[in-house]
Backbone as JSON, one array per atom type, in Angstrom:
{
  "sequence": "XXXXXXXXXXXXXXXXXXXXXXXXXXXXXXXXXXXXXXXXXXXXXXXXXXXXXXXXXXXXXXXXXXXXXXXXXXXXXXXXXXXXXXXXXXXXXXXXXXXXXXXXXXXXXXXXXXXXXXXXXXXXXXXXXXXXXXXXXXXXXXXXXXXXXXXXXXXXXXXXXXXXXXXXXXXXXXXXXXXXXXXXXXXXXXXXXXXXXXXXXXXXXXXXXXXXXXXXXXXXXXXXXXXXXXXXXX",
  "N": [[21.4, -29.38, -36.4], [20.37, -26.06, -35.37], [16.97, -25.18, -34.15], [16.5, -22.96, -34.81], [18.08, -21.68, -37.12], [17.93, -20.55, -40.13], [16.3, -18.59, -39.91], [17.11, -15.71, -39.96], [17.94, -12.9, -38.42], [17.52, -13.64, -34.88], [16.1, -12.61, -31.63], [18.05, -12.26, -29.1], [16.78, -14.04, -25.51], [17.58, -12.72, -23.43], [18.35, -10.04, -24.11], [15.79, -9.19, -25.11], [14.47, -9.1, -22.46], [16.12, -7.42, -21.03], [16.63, -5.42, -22.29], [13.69, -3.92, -22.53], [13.85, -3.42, -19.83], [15.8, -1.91, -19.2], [15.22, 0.8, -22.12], [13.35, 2.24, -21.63], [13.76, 3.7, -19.6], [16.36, 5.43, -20.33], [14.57, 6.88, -22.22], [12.99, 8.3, -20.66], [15.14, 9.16, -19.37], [16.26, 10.97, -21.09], [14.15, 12.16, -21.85], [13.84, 13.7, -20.04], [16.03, 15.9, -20.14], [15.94, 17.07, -22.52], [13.76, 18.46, -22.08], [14.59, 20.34, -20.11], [16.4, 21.64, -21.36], [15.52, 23.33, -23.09], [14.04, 22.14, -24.72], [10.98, 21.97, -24.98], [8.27, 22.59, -23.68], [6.07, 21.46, -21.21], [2.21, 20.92, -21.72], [0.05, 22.23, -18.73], [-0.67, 20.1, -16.13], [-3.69, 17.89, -14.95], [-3.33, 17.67, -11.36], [-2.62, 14.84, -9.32], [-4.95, 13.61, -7.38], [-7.15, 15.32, -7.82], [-10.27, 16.67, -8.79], [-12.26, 17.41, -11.31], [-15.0, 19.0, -12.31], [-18.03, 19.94, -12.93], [-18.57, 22.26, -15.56], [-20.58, 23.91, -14.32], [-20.46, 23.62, -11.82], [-19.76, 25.31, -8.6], [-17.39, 24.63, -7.48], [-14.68, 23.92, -9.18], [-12.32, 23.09, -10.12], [-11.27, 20.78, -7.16], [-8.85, 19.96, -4.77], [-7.0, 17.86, -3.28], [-4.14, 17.89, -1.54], [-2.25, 15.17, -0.23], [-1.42, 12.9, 1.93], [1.85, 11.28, 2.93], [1.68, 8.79, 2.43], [-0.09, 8.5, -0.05], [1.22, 10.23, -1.58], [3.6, 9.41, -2.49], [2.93, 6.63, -3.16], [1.43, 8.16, -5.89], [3.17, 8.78, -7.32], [4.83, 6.87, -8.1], [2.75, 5.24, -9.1], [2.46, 6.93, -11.23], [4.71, 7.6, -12.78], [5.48, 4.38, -13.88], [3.38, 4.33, -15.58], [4.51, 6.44, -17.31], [6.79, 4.83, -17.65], [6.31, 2.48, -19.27], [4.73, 3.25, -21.39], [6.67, 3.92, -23.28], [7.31, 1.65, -24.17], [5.78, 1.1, -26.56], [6.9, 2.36, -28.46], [9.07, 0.26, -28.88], [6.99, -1.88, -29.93], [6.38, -0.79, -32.19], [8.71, -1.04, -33.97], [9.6, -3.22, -33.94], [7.45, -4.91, -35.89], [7.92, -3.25, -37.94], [10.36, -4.37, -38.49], [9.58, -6.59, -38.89], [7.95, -6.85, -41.15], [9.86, -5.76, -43.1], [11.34, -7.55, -43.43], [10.24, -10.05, -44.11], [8.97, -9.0, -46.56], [11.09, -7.85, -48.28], [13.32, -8.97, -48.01], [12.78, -11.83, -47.81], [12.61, -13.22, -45.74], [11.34, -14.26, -43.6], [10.63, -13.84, -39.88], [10.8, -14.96, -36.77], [10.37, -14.42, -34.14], [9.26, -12.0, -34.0], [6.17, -11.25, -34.0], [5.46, -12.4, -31.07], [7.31, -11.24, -29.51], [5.79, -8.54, -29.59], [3.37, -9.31, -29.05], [3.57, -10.29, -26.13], [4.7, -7.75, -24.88], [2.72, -6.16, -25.6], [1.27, -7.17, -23.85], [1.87, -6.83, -21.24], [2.33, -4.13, -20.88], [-0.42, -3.19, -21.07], [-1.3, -4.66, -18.11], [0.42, -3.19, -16.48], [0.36, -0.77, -16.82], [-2.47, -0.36, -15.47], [-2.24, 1.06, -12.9], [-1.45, 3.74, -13.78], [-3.85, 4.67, -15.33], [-5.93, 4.37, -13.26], [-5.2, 6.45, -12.08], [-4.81, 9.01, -13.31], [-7.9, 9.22, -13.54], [-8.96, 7.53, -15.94], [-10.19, 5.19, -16.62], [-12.81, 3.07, -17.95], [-16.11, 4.22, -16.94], [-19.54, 3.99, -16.21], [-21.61, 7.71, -16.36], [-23.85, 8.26, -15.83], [-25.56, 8.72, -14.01], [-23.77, 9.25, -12.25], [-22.57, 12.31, -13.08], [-24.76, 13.81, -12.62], [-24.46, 14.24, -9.74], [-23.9, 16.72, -7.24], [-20.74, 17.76, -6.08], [-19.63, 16.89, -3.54], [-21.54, 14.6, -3.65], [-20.4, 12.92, -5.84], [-18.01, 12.27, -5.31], [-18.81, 10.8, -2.34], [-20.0, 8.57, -3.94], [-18.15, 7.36, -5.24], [-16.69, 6.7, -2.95], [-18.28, 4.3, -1.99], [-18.61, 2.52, -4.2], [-16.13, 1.8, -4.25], [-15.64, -0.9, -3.15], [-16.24, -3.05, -4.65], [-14.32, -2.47, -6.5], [-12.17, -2.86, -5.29], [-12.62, -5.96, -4.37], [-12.29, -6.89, -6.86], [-9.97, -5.79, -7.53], [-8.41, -7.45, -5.69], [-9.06, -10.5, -6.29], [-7.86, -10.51, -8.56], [-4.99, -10.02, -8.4], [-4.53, -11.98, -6.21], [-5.06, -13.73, -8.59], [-3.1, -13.76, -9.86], [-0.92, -13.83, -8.4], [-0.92, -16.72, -8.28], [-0.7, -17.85, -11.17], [2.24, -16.65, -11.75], [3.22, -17.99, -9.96], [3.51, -20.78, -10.76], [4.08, -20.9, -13.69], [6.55, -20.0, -13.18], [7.86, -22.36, -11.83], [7.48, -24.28, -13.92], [9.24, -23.4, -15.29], [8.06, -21.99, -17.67], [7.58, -21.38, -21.39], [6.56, -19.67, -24.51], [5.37, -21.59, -26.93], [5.97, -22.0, -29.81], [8.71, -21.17, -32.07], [10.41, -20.09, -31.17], [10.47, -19.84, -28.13], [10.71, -18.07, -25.95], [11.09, -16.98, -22.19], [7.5, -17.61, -20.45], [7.0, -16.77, -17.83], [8.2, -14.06, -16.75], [6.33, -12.18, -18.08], [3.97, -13.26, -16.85], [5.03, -12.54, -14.01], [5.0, -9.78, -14.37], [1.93, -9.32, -14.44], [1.06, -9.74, -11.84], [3.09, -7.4, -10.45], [1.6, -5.46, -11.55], [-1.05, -5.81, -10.98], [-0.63, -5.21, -7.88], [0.46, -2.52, -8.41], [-2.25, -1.33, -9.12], [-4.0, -1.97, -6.95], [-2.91, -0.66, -5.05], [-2.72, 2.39, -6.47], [-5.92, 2.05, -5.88], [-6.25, 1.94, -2.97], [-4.9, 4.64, -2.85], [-6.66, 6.38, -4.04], [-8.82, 6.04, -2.37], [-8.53, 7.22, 0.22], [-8.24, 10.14, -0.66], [-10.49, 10.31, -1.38], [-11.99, 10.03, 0.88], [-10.98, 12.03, 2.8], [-11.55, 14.36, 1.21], [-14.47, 13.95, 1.22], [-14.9, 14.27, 3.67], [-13.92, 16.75, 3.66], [-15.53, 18.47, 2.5], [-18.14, 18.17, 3.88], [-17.58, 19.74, 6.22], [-17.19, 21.84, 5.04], [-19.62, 22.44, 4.25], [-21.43, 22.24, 6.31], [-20.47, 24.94, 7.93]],
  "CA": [[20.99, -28.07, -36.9], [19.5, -25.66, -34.67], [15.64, -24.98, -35.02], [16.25, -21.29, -35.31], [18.69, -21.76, -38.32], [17.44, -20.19, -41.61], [15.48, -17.53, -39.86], [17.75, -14.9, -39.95], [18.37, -12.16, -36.67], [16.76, -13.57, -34.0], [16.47, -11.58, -30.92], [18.22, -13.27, -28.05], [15.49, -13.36, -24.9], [18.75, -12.03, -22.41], [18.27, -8.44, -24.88], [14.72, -8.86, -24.98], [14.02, -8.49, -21.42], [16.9, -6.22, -20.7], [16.16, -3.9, -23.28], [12.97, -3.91, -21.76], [13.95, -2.91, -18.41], [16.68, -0.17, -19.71], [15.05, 1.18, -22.92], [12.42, 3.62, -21.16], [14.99, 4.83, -18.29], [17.29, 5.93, -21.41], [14.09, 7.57, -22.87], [12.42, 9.23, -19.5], [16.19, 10.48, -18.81], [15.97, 12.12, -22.73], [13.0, 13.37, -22.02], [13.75, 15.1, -18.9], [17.53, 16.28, -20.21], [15.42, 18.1, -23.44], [12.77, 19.57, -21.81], [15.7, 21.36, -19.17], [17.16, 22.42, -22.27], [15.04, 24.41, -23.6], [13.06, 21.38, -25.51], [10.04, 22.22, -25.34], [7.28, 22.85, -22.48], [4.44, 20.15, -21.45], [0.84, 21.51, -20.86], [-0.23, 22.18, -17.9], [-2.04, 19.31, -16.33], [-4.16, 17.88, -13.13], [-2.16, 16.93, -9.98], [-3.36, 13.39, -8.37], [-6.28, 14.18, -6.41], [-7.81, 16.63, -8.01], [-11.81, 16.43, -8.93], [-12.85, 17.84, -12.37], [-16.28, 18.9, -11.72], [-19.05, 20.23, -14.56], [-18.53, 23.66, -15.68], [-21.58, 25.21, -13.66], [-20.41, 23.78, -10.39], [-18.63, 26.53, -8.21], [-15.91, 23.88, -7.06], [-14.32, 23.95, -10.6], [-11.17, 22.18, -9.24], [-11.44, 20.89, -5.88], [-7.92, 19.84, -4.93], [-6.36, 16.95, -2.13], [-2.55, 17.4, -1.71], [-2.35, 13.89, 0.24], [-0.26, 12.45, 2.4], [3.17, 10.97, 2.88], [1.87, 7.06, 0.98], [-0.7, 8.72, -1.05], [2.23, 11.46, -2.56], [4.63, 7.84, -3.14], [2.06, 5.76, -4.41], [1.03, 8.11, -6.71], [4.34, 9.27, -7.77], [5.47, 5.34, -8.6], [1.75, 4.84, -10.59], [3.07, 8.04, -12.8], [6.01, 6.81, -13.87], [5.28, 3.34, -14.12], [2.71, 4.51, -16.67], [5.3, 6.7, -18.25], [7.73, 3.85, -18.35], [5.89, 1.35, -20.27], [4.29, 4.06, -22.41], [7.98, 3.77, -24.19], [7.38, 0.33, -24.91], [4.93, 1.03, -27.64], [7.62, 2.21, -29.76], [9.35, -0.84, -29.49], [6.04, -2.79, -30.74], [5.93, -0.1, -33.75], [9.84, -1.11, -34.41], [9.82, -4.72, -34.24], [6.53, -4.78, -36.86], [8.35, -2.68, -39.48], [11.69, -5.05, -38.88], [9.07, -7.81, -39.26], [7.45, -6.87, -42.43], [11.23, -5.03, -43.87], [12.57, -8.69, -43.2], [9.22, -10.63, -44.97], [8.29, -8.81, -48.2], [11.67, -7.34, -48.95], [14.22, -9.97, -47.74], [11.65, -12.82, -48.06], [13.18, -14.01, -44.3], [10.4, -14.21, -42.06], [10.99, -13.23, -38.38], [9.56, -16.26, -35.88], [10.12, -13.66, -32.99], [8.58, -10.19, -34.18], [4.84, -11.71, -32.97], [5.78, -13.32, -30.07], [7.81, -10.33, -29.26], [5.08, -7.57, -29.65], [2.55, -9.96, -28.0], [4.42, -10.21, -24.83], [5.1, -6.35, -24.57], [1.17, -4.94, -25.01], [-0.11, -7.78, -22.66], [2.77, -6.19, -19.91], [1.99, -2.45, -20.77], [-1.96, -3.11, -20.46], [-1.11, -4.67, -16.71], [1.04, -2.26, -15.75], [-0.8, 0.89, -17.06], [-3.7, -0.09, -15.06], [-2.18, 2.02, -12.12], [-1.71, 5.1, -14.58], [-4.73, 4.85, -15.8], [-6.41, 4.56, -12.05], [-4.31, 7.53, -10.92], [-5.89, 10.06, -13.84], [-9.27, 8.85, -14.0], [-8.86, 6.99, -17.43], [-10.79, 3.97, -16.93], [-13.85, 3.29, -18.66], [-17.05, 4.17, -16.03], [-21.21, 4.57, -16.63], [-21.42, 8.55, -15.94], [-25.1, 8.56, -16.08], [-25.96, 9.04, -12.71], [-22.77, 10.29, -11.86], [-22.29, 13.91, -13.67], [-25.86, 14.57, -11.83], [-24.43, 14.18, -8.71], [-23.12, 17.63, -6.86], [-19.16, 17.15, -6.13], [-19.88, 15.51, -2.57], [-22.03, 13.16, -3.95], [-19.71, 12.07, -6.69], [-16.99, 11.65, -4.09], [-19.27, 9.91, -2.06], [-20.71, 7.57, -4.91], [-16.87, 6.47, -5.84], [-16.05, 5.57, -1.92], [-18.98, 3.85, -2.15], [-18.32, 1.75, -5.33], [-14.37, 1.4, -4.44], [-15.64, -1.87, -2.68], [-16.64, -3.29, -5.89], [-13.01, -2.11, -7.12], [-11.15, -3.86, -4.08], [-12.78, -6.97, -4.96], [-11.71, -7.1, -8.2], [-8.39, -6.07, -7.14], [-7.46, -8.87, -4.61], [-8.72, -11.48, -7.14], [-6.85, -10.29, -9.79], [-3.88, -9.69, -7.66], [-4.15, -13.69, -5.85], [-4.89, -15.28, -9.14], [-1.77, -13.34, -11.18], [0.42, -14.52, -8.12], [-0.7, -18.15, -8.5], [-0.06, -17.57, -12.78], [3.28, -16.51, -11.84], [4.17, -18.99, -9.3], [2.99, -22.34, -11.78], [4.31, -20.4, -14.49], [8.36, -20.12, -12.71], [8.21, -23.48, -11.05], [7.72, -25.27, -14.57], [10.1, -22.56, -16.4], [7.0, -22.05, -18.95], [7.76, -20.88, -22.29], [5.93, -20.04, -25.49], [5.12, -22.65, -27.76], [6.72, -21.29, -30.66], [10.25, -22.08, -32.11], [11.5, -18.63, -30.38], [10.78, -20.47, -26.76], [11.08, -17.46, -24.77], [10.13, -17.39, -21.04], [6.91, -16.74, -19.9], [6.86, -15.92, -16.04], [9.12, -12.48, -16.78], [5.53, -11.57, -18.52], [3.17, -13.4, -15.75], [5.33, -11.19, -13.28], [4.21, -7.93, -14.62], [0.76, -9.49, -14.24], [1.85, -9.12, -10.39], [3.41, -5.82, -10.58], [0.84, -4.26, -12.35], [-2.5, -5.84, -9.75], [-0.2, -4.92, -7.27], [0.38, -0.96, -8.26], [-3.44, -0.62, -9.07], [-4.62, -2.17, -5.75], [-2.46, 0.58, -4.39], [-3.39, 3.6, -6.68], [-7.05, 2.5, -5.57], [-5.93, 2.76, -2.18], [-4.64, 6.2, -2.42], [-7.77, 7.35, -3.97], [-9.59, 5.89, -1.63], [-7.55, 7.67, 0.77], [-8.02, 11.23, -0.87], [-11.98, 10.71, -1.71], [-12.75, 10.12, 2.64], [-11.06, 13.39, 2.96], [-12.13, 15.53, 0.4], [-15.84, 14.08, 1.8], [-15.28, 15.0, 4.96], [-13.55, 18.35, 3.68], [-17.02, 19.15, 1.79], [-19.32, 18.17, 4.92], [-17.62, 20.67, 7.13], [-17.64, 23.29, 4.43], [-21.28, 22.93, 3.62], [-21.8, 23.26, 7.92], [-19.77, 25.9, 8.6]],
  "C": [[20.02, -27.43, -35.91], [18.23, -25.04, -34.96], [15.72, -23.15, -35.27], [17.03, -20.89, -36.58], [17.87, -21.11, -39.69], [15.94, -18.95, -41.4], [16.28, -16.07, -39.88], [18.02, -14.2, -38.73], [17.29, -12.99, -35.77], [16.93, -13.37, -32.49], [16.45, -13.0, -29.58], [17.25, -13.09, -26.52], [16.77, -12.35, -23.79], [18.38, -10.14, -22.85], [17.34, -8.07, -24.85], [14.15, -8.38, -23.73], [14.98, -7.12, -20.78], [17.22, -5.09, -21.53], [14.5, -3.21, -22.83], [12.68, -2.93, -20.88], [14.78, -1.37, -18.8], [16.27, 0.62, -20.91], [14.11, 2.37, -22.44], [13.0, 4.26, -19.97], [15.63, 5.87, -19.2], [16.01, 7.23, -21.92], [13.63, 8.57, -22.07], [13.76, 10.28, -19.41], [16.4, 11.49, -19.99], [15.73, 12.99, -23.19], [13.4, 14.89, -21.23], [15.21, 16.49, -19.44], [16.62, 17.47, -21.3], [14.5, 18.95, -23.25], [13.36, 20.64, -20.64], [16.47, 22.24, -20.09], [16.98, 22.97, -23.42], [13.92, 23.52, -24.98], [11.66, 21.38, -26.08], [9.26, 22.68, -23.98], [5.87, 21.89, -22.5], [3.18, 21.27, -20.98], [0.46, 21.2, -20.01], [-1.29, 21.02, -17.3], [-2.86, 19.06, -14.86], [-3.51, 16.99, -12.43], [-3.18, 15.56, -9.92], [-3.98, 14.11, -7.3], [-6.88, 15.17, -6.32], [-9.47, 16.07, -8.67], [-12.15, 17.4, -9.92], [-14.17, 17.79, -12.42], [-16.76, 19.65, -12.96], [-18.88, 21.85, -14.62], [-19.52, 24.83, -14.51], [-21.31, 24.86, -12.01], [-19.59, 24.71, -9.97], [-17.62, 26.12, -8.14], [-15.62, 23.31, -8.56], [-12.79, 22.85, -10.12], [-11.06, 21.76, -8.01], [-10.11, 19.47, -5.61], [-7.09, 19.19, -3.46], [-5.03, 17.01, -2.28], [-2.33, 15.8, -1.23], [-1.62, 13.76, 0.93], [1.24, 11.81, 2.16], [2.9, 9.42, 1.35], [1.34, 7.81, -0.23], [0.38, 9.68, -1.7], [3.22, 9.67, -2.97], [3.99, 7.06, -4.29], [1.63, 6.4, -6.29], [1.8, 9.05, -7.56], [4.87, 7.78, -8.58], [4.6, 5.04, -9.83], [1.97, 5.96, -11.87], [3.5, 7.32, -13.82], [6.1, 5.77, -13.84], [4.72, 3.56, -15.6], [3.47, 5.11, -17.4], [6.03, 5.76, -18.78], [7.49, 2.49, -19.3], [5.15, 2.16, -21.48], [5.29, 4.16, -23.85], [8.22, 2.58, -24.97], [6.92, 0.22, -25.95], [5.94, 1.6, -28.72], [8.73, 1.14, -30.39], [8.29, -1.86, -30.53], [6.48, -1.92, -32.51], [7.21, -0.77, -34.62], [9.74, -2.68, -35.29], [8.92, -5.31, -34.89], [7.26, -4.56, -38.08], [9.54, -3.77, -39.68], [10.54, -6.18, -39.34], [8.83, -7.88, -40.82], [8.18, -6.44, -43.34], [11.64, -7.0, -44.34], [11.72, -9.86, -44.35], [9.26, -10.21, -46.45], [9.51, -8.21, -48.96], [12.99, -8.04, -48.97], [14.18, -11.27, -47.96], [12.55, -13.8, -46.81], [12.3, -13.44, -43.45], [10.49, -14.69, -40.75], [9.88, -14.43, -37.29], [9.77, -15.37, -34.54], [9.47, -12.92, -32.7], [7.36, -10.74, -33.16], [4.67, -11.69, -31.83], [5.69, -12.08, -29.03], [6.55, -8.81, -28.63], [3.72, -7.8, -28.8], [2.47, -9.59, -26.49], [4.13, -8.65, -24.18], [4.01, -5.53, -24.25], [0.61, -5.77, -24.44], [0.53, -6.97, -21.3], [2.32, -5.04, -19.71], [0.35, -2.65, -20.39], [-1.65, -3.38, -18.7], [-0.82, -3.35, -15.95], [0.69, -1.14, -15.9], [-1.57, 1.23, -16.18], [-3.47, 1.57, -13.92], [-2.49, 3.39, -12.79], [-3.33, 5.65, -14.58], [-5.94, 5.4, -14.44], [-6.15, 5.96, -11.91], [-5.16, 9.06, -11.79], [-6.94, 9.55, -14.06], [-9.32, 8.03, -15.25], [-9.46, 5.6, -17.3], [-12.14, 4.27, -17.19], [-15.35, 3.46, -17.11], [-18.42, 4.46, -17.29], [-21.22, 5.72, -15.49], [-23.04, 8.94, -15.86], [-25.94, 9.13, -15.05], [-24.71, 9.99, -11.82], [-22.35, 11.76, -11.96], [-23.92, 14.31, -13.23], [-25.63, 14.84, -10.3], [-23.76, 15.48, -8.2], [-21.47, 16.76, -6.66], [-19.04, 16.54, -4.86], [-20.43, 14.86, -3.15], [-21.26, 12.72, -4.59], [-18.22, 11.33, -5.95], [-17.61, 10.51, -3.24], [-20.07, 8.17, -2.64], [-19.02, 6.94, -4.97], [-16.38, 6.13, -4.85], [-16.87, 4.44, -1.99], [-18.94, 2.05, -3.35], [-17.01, 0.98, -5.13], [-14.65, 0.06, -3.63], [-16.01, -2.91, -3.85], [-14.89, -3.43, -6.78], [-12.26, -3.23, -6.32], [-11.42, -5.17, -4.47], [-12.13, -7.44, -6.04], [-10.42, -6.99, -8.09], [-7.46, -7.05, -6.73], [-7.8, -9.96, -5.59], [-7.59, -11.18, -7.93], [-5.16, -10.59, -9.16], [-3.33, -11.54, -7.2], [-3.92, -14.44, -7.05], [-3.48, -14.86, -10.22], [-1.0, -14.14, -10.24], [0.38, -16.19, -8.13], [0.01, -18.34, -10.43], [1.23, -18.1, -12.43], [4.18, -17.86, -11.02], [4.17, -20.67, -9.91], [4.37, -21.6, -13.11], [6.56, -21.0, -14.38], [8.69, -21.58, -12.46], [8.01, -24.6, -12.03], [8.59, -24.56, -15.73], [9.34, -22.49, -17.8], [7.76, -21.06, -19.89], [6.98, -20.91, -23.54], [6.28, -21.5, -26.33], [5.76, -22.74, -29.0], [8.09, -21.5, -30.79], [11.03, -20.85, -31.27], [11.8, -19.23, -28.62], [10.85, -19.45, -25.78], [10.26, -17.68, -23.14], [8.84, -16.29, -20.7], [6.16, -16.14, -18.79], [7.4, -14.85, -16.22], [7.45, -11.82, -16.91], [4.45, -11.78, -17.23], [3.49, -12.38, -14.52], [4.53, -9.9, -13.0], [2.56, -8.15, -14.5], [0.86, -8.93, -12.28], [1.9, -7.79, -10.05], [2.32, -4.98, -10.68], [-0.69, -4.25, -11.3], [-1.74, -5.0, -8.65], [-0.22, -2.99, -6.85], [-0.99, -0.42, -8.41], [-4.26, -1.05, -8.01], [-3.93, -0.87, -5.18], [-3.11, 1.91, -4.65], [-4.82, 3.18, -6.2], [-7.27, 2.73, -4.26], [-5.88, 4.14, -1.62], [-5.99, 6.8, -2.8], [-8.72, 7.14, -2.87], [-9.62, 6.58, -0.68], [-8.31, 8.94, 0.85], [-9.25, 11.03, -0.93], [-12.28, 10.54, -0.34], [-12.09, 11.55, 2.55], [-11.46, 14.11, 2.59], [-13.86, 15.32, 0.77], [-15.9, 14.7, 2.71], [-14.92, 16.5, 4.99], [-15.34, 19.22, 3.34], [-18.11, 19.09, 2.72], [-19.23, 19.28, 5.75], [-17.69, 22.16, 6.49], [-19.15, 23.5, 4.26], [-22.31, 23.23, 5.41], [-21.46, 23.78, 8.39], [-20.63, 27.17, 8.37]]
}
């Protein structure tokens, strides 16, 4: 008798990861097909490398197109962040099948957990870039929002060594994770068994795209310093 017997659907991992991978392509291409066709209209928002400065400064937007990597990089950390952003409606799904399948079927789901687990430890990784790319990580602004808009440029090249650090660990110790992880075919503990290097991976992926987006800013905050030195001695 197999140990998954008398649980009712349980989601094979082959669907799980490849629903995964194709479920937010299907939804991005959705998006884009309804908002061409008359769907709706997004609000206007700020490009990558732009500097949101305090109402009373004059430089109200002060605005880096970038170069050739920095326009890639921070075209990939977009839609990365879009594409796992789609995942969260799988979590919402595979909850309600959990608790439809429990209190009204009385066949409780040994995957749902597991399942939903897996999915917001991947999307946190892989966000990070997003999150990098619009400002969205948590900072202390205390000293910062006193600073004119060179200084605050100059305070965050400043700091991005602090960032880098943190990056390359993160980054070495995900690819050791991943490479222990593959080389003993790890899997939860749990009667579902799925694998979990696919998930260590995206640990990878995800150091990987936010060592980059901090790159590019890094990138765009030396210029926009040196843009603001020669404006303020000209």
């Amino acid at each position: 008798m197999s140990d998954l017997e008398g649980f009712g659907f349980v989601m094979p991992h082959w669907f799980y990861w490849g629903w995964l991978a194709v479920m937010p392509l299907i939804m991005m291409a959705w998006d884009k097909w309804s908002t061409g066709h008359g769907g709706g209209s997004a609000e206007p928002e700020l490009t990558p490398g732009e500097l949101q400065a305090e109402e009373d400064d004059p430089l109200i937007y002060l605005q880096f197109e970038g170069n050739w990597f920095t326009k890639v990089v921070d075209w990939v950390c977009d839609k990365s962040g879009l594409f796992v952003s789609f995942w969260t409606i799988n979590a919402v799904v595979f909850y309600f099948f959990g608790v439809i399948m429990r209190y009204v079927f009385n066949t409780p789901s040994i995957w749902v957990h597991e399942a939903s687990f897996l999915l917001l430890g991947m999307q946190y990784m892989l966000a990070g870039a997003f999150a990098m790319l619009h400002g969205a990580h948590v900072r202390v602004d205390v000293m910062y929002n006193m600073l004119p808009a060179r200084g605050r440029i100059g305070l965050d090249i400043f700091t991005s060594m602090f960032f880098f650090i943190f990056a390359l660990i993160l980054l070495v110790t995900s690819w050791t994770f991943f490479q222990d992880s593959y080389a003993m075919n790890e899997t939860t503990v749990e009667t579902w068994g799925i694998q979990h290097w696919p998930a260590k991976g995206m640990m990878v992926l995800g150091s990987s795209l936010l060592l980059l987006a901090g790159i590019s800013k890094l990138i765009k905050d030396i210029v926009l310093f040196v843009r603001l030195g020669r404006e303020r001695n000209a």
